[in-house]
Wavefront OBJ file of the C-alpha trace (Angstrom):
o trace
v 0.000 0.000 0.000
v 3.103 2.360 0.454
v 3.435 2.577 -3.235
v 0.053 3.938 -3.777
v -1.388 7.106 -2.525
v -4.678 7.826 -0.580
v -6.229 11.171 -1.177
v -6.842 13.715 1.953
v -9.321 16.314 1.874
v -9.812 19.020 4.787
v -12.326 21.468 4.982
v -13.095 23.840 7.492
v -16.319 25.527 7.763
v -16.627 28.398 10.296
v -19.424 27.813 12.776
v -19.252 30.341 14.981
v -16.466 33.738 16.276
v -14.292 30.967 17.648
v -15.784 27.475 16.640
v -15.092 25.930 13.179
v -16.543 22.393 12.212
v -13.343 20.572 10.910
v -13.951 17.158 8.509
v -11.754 14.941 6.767
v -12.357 13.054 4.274
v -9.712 9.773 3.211
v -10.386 8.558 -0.127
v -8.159 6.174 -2.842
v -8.397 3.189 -0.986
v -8.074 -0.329 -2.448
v -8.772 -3.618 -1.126
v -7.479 -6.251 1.114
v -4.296 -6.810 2.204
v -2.339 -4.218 3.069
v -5.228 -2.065 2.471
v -6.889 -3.512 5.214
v -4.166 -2.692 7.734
v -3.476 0.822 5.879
v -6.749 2.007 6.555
v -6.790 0.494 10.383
v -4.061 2.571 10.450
v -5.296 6.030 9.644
v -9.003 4.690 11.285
v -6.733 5.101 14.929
v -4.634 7.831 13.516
v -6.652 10.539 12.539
v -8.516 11.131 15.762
v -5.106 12.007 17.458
v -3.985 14.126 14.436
v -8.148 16.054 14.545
v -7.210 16.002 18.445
v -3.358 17.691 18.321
v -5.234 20.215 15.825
v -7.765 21.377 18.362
v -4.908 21.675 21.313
v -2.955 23.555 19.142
v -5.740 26.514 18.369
v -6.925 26.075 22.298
v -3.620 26.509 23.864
v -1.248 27.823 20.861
v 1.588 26.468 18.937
v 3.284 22.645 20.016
v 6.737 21.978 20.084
v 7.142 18.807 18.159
v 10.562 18.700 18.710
v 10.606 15.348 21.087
v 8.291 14.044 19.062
v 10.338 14.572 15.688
v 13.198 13.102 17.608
v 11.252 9.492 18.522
v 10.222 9.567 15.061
v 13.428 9.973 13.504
v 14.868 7.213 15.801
v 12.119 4.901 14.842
v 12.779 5.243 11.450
v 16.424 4.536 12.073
v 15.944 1.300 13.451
v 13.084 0.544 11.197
v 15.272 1.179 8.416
v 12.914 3.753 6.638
v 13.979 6.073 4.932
v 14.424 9.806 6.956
v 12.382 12.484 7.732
v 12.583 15.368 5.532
v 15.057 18.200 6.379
v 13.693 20.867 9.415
v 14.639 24.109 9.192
l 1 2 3 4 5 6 7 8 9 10 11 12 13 14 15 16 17 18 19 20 21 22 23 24 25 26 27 28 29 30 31 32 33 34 35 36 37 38 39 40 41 42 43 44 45 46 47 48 49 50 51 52 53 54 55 56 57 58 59 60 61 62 63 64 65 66 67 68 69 70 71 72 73 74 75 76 77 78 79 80 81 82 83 84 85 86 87
């Protein structure tokens, strides 16, 4: 499934002075296989990525710094290839 690419729409629609409705919609799926774990995948994963969104515009800005550093180190060990270049 790594070969292939999904399709990720966001829109935003405001709702109130400070509320906006946020939905996602995942599309370009296949089937079985890989597929099937791809999309378990992003099933878990895009509640925590809807969920870092809404801290970030309640409490301002995150440092993802820690959290670029795990990820780099898992992909190290994992073999992957590495993150794109920070500035």
């Amino acid at each position: 499934a790594r070969q292939q690419r999904t399709f990720v729409v966001v829109r935003f629609a405001p709702l109130a002075e400070r509320q906006t409705q946020v939905s996602v919609h995942h599309v370009g799926w296949g089937d079985g296989g890989e597929w099937d774990k791809t999309y378990a995948y992003f099933d878990r994963a895009w509640g925590g990525v809807l969920g870092n969104l809404k801290k970030r515009f309640d409490s301002g800005p995150v440092d993802w710094t820690e959290w670029l550093r795990q990820l780099d180190a898992r992909r190290a060990t994992q073999s992957l290839s590495p993150a794109p270049t920070r500035p």
